[in-house]
N, C-alpha and C positions, 0 to 999 in steps of 0.2 A: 504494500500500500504506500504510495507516494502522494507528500500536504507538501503545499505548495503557497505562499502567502502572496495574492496577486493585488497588485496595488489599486487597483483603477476597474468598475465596471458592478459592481456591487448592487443591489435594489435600489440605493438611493443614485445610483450615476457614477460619471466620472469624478476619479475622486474619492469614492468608496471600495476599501479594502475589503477582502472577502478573503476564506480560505478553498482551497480546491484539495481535492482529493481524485485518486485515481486506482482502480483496482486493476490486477492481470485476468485474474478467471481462471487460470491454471493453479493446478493444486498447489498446497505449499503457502513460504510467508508471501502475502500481498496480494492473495489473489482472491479474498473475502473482501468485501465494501465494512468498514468496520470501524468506526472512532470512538474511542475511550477519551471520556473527562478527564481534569483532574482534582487535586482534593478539593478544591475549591466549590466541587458540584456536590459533596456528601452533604450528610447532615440529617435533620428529623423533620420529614417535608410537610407531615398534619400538622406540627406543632407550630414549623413556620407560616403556616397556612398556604401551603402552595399548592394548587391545584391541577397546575398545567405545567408547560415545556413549548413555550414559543421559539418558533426559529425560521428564517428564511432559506429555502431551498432550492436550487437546478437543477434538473437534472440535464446537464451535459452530454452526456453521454450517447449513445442508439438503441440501448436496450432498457426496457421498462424496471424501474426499481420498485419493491417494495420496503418500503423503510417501519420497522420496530424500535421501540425505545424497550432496551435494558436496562434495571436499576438492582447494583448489588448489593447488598449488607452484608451482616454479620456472617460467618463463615455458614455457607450451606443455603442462607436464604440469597434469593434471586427470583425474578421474575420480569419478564416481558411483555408489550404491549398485543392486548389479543387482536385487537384491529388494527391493519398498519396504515402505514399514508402510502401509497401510487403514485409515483409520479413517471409521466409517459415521457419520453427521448425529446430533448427539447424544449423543456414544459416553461422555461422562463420563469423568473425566482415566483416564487408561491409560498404564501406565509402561509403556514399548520401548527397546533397544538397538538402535542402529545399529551393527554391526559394521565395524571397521577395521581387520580382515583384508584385505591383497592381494586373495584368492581371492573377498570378496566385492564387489566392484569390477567396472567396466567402464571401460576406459578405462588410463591409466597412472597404476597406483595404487602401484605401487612409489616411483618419483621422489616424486609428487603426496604420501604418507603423511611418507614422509622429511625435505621441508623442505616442511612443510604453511604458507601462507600465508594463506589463508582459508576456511573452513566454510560451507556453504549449507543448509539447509536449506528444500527445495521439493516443492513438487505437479508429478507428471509422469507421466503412463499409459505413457510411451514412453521419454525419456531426456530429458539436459540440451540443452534451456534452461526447458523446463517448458511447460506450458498454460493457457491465461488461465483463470481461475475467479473464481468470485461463492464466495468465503471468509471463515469468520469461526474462528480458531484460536487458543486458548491456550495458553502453555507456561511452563513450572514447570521447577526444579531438573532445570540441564541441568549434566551431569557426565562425568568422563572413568571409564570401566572400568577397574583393572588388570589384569593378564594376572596369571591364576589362581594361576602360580606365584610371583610375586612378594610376595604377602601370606607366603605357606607359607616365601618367602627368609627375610623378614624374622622373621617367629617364630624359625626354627632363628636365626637370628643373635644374637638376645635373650637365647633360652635359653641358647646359647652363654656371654654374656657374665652372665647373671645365674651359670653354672656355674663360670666362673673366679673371680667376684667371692665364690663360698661356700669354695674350695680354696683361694683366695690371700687373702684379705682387702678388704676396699674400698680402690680405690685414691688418695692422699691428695695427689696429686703425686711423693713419693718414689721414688726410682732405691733398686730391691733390687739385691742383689748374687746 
């Protein structure tokens, strides 16, 4: 598998950096479509409220991919995504969420979400480990979702606090009585 840091041509235009990727097809290393995070993507994804995996995608290539999201944990738990994303030879960047939902999972996605240790992103018609392919894939601003109600927390908490600070005044450090 050969990453490639291409300067220029990204979703947003010239000027926007992307990564490229490229698989052989032939058995052996490189010839799986296959990126691994790093530690920076673990973590406990309920607890941060995250619910999704945005990211923009190309597929470059001539031959159809289907793309799964992997998420590993603690030793033994793993799980991939049961429904993947498609994308036909060509397709021109295309933003998708991969959901990280339990319920969209195969595998042990409860543990796997909870102390996530590494992210995969692969081609696979059937499940994990994936399928060798003649690939050529790029990807763009890959980002975490939050759970819908967590934006809606934060607003009421704001407004909350912008509401105390008009009834009471701005606060200066001082202890009222």
């Amino acid at each position: 598998l050969l990453f490639e840091n291409i300067a220029s041509g990204g979703p947003a235009g010239s000027g926007d950096a992307y990564l490229l990727t490229t698989s052989s097809g032939v058995a052996g290393p490189g010839g799986r479509l296959v990126l691994i995070s790093g530690p920076a993507w673990g973590g406990n994804y309920p607890l941060a409220g995250v619910t999704g995996l945005a990211v923009d995608l190309y597929n470059m290539g001539s031959t159809e991919l289907v793309l799964r999201l992997l998420v590993e944990g603690p030793v033994g738990a793993s799980a991939y995504s049961t429904v993947p994303v498609v994308l036909n030879p060509g397709s021109g960047w295309t933003h998708v969420t991969f959901s990280t939902l339990p319920a969209a999972f195969t595998g042990q996605a409860v543990p796997a979400l909870a102390a996530a240790t590494q992210l995969r992103l692969f081609h696979s018609t059937s499940g994990f480990p994936g399928d060798a392919i003649a690939a050529v894939l790029a990807v763009d601003n890959v980002s975490a979702v939050p759970e819908a109600g967590s934006a809606g927390l934060l607003l009421v908490g704001l407004a909350a606090l912008g509401l105390r600070r008009v009834r009471h005044g701005p606060c200066l450090g001082r202890i009222r009585a």
